[in-house]
C-alpha positions in Angstrom: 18.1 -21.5 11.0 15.2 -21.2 13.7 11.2 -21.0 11.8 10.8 -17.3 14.2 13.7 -15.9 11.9 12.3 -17.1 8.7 8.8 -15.8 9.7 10.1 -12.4 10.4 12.4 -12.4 7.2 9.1 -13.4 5.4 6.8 -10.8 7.2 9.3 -7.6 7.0 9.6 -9.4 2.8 5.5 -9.1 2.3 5.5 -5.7 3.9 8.1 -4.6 1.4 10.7 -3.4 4.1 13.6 -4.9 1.6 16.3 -2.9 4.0 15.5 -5.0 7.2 15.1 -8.3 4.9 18.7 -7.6 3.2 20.2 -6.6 6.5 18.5 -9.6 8.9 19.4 -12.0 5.8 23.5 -11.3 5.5 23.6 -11.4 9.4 22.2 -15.3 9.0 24.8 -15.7 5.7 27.4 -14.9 8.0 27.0 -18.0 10.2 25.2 -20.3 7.1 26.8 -18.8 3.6 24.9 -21.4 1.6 21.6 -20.9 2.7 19.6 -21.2 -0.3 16.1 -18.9 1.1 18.4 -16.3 2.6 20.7 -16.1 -1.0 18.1 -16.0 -3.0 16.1 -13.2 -0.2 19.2 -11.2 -0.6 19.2 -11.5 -4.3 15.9 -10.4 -4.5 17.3 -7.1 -2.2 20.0 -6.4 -4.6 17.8 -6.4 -7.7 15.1 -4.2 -6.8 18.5 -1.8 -6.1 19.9 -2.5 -9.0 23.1 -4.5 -8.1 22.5 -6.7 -10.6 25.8 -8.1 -10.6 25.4 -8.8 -6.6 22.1 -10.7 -7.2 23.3 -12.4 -10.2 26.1 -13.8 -7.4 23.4 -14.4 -4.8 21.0 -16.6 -7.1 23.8 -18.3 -8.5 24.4 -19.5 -5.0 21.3 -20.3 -4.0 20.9 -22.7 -7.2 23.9 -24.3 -5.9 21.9 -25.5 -2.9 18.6 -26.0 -5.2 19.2 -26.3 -8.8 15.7 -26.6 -9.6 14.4 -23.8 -7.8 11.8 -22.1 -10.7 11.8 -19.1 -9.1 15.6 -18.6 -8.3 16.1 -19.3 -12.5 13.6 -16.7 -13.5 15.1 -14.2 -11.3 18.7 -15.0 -12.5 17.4 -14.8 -16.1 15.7 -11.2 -15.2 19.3 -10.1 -14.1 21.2 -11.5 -17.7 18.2 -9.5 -19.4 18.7 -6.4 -17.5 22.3 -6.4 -18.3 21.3 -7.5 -21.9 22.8 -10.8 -21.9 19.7 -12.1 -23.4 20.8 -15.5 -24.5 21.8 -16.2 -21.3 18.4 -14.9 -19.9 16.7 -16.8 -22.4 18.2 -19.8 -20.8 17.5 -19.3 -17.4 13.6 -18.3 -18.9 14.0 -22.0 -20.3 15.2 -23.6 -16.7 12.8 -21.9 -15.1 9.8 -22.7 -17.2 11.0 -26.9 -17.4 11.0 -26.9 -13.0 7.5 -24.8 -12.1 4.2 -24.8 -13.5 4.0 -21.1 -14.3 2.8 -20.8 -17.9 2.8 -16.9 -17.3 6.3 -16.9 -17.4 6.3 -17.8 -21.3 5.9 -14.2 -21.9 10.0 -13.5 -20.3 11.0 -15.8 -23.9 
């Protein structure tokens, strides 16, 4: 994936223009499915609508190209509380707080 489309994606992200992100982002899945920015972009799309089932898929697949990422975990965990699988959520809190260095997020436990 070319830096201009990721800049873009980001900028039209910051701004808040979630449509153009989601939209721009499955175009790019189409031609690299495992991309783990653009799953995790599109997750991020699909939450804030309240597909929380489609983000829960998107994270998912973006962890399977970064396991680790802390951000990607607390997200997922978000979604299993949302749909009150808190157990669940309380593990992906866990993941997430053991890869970044975000003591804040010791308040989603």
């Amino acid at each position: 994936m070319e830096s201009d489309v990721l800049e873009q994606l980001k900028s039209h992200f910051q701004q808040g223009n979630l449509a153009q992100v989601e939209k721009m982002a499955l175009e790019y899945l189409k031609v690299e499915p495992d991309h783990p920015l653009l799953n995790k972009m599109v997750g991020i799309c699909l939450s804030q609508r309240q597909d929380l089932q489609g983000a829960k898929e998107r994270f998912t697949n973006a962890l399977r190209a970064e396991p680790n990422d802390g951000d990607c975990l607390n997200n997922l965990g978000f979604c299993y509380l949302f749909t009150h699988d808190y157990l669940r959520a309380a593990d992906y809190f866990l993941q997430a707080l053991s890869q970044a260095d975000k003591p804040e997020w010791q308040c989603n436990l």
